[in-house]
MARTORKE-877842 format. One record per residue: residue number from 1; x, y, z of N, C-alpha, C, O in turn. Coordinates in steps of 0.2 Angstrom, whole numbers, plus 5000, padded with zeros to 4 digits. Layout:
<recs>
{rec NUM {X Y Z} {X Y Z} {X Y Z} {X Y Z}}
...
</recs>
This chain:
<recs>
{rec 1 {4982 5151 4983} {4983 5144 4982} {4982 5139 4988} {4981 5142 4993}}
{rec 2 {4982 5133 4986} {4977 5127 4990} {4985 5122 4988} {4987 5122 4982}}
{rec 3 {4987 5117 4993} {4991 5112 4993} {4988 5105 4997} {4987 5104 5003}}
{rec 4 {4987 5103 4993} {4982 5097 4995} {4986 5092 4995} {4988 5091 4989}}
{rec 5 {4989 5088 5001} {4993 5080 5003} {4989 5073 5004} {4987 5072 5010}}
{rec 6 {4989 5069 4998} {4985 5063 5001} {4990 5057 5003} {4995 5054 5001}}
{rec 7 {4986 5055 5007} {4987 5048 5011} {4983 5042 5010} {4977 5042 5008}}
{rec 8 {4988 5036 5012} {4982 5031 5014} {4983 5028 5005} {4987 5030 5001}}
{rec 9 {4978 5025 5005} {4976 5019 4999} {4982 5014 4998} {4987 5016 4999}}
{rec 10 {4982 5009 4996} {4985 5002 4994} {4981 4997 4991} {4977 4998 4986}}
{rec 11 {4982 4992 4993} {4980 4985 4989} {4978 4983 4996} {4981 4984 5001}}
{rec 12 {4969 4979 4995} {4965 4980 5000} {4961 4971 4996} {4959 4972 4990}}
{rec 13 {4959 4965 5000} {4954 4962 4997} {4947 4964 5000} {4945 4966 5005}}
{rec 14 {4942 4963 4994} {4937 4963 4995} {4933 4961 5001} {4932 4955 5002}}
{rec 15 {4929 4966 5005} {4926 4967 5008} {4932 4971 5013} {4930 4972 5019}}
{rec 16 {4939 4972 5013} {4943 4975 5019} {4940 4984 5019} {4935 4986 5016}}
{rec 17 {4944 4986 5021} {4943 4992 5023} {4950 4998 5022} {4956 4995 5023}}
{rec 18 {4951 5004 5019} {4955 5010 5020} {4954 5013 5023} {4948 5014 5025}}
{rec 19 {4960 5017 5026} {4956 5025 5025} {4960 5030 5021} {4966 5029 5021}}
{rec 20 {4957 5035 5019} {4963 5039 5015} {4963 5045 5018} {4958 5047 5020}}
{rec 21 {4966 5048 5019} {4968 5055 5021} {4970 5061 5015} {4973 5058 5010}}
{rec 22 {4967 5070 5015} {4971 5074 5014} {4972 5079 5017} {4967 5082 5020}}
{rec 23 {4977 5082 5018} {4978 5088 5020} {4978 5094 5015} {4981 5095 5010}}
{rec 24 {4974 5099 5020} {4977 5107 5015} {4981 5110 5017} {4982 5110 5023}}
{rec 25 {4983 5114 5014} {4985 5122 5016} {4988 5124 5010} {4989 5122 5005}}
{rec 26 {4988 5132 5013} {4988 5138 5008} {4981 5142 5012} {4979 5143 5017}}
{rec 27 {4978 5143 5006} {4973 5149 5007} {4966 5145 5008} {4962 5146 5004}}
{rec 28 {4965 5142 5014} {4959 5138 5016} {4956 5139 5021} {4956 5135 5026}}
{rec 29 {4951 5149 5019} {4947 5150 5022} {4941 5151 5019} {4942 5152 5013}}
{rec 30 {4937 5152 5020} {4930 5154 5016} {4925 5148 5016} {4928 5143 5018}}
{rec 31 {4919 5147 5015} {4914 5140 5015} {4916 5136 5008} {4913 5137 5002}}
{rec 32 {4920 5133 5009} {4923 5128 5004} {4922 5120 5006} {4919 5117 5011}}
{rec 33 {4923 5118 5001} {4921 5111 5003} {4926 5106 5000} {4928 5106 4994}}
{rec 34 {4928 5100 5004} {4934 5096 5002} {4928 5088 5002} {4922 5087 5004}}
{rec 35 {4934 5084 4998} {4930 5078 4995} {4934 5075 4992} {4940 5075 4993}}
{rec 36 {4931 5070 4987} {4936 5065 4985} {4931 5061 4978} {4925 5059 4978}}
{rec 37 {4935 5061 4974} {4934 5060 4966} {4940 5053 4966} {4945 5052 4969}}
{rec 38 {4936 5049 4962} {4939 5044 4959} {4941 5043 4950} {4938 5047 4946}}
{rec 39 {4945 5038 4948} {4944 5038 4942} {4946 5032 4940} {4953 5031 4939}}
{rec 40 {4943 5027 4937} {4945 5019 4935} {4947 5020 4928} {4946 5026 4925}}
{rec 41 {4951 5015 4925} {4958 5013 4921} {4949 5014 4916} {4944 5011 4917}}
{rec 42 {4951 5019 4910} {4947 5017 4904} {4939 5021 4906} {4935 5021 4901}}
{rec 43 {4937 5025 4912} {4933 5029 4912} {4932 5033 4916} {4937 5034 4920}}
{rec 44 {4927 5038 4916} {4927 5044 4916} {4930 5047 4925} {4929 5043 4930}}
{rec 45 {4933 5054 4927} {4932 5053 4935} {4927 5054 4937} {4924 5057 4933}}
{rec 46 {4924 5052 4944} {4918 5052 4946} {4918 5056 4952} {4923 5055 4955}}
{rec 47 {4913 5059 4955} {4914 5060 4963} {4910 5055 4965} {4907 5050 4962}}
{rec 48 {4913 5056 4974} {4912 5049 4979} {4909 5053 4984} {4903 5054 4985}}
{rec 49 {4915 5058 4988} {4910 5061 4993} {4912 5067 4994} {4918 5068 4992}}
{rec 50 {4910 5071 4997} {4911 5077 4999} {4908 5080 5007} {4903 5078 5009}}
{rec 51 {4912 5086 5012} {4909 5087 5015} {4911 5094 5015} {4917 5096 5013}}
{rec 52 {4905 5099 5018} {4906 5105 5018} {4911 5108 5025} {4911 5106 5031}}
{rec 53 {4915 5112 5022} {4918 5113 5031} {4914 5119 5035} {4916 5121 5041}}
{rec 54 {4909 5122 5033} {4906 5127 5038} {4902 5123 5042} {4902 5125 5048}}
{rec 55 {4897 5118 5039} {4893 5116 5044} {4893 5107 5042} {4888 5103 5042}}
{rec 56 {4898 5105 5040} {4900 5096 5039} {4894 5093 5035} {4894 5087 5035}}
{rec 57 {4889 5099 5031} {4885 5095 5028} {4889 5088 5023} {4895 5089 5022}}
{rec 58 {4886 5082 5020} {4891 5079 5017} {4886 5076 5011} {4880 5076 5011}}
{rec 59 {4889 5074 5006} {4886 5070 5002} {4891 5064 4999} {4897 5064 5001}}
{rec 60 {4886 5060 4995} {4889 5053 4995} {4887 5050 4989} {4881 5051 4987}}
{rec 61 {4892 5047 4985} {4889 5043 4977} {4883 5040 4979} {4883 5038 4985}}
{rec 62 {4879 5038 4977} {4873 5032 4978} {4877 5026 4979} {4876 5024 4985}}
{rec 63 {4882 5023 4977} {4887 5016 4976} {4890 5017 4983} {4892 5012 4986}}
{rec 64 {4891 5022 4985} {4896 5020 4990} {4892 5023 4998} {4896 5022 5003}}
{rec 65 {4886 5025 4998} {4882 5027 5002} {4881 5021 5008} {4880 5016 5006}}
{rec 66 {4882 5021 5015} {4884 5016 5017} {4888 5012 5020} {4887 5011 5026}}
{rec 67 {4894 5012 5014} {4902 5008 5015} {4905 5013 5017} {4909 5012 5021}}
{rec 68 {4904 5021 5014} {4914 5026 5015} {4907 5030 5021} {4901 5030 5021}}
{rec 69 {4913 5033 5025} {4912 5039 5027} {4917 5044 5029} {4923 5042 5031}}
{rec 70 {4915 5050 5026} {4921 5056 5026} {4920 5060 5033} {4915 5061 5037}}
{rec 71 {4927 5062 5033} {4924 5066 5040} {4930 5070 5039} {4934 5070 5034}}
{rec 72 {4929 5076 5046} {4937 5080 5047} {4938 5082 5051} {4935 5082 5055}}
{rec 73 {4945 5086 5052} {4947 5087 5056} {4950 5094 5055} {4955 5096 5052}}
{rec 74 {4945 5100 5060} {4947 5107 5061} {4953 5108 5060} {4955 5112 5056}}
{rec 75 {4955 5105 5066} {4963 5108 5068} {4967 5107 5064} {4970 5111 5061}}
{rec 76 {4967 5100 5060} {4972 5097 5057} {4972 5099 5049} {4977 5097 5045}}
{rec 77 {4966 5103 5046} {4961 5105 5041} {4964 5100 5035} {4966 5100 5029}}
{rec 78 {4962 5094 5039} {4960 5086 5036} {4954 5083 5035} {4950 5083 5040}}
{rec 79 {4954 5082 5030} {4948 5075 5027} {4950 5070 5026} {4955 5069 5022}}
{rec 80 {4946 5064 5029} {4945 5058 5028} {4942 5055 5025} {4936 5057 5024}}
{rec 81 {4942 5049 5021} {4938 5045 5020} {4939 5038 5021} {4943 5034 5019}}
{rec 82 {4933 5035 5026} {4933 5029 5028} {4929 5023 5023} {4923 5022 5021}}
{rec 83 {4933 5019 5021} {4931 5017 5015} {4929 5008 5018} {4934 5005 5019}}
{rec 84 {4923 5005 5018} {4923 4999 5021} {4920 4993 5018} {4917 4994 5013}}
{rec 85 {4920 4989 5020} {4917 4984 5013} {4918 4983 5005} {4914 4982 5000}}
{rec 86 {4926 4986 5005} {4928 4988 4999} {4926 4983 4993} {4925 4977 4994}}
{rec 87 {4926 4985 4989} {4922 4980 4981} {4928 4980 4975} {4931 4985 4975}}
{rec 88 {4929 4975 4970} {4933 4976 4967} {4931 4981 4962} {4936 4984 4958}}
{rec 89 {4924 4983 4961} {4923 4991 4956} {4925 4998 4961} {4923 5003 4959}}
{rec 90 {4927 4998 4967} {4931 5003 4970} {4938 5005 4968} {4941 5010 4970}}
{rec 91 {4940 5000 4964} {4947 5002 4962} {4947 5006 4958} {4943 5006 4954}}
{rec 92 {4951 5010 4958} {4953 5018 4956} {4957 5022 4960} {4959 5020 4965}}
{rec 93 {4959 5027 4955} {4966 5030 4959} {4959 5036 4961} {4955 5038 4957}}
{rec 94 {4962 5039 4969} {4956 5045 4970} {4959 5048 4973} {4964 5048 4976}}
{rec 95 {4956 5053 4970} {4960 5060 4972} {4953 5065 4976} {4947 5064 4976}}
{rec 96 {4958 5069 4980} {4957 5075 4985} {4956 5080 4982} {4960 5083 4978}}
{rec 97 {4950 5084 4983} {4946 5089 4981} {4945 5095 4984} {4941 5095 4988}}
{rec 98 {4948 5101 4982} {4945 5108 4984} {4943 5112 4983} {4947 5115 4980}}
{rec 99 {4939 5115 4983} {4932 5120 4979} {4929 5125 4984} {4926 5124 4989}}
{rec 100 {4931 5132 4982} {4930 5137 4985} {4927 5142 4977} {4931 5144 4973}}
{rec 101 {4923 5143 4978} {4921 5148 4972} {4922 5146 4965} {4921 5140 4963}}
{rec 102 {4925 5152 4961} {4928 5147 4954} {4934 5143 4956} {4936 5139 4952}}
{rec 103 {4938 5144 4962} {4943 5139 4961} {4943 5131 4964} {4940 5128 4968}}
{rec 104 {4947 5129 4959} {4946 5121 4961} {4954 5118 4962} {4958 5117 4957}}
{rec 105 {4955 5116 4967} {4960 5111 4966} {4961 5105 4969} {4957 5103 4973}}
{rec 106 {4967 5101 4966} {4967 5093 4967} {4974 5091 4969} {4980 5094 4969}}
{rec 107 {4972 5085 4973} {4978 5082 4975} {4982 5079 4969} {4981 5081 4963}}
{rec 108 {4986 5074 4971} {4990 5068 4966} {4987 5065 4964} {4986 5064 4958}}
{rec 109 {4983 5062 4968} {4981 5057 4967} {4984 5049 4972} {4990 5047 4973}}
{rec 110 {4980 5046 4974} {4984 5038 4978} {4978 5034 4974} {4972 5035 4972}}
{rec 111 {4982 5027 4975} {4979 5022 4972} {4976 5016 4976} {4979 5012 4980}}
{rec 112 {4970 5017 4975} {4968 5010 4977} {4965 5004 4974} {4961 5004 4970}}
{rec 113 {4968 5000 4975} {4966 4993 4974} {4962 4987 4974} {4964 4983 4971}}
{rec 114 {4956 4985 4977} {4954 4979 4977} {4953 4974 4973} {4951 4974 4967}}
{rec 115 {4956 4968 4977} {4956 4963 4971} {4959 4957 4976} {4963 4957 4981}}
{rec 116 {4957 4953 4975} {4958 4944 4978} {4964 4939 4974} {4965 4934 4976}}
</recs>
């Protein structure tokens, strides 16, 4: 089992900046990868980004390619995500992502906001 804690997100105007934090633990060894899934009021969840933790390979929506950057932290077996020039279609509640083989698990969820 995998306990994933997020941080971070609120209500933010257009063009400011977050950042969101999650932490794991539990069984968080093997070539897995943590990341961060979104999901706006009325449609589908989406992925946003992800980074591998064996060699920090990283991937990014095309939308958000740019503005966020994820990153982590070894010791802390934390991920980031720096989210910049925030847009009011970033609003979504995004959730924390972890994936090791067939297993998958998710944070709460935090919400973020943009909006003037």
């Amino acid at each position: 089992q995998v306990q994933l804690v997020e941080s971070g997100g609120g209500l933010v105007q257009p063009g400011g900046s977050l950042r969101l934090s999650c932490a794991a633990s539990g069984r968080t060894f093997g070539d897995y990868t943590m990341g961060w899934f979104r999901q706006a009021p009325g449609k589908e969840r989406e992925d946003v980004a992800f980074i591998r933790w064996s060699d920090s390979t990283t991937y990014y929506r095309n939308t958000v390619k740019g503005r966020f950057t994820i990153s982590r932290d070894n010791a802390k077996n934390t991920v980031y995500l720096q989210m910049n020039s925030l847009r009011p279609e970033d609003t979504a509640v995004y959730y924390c992502h972890f994936h090791l083989g067939p297993n998958t698990y998710w944070g709460q969820g935090t919400q973020v906001t943009v909006s003037s």
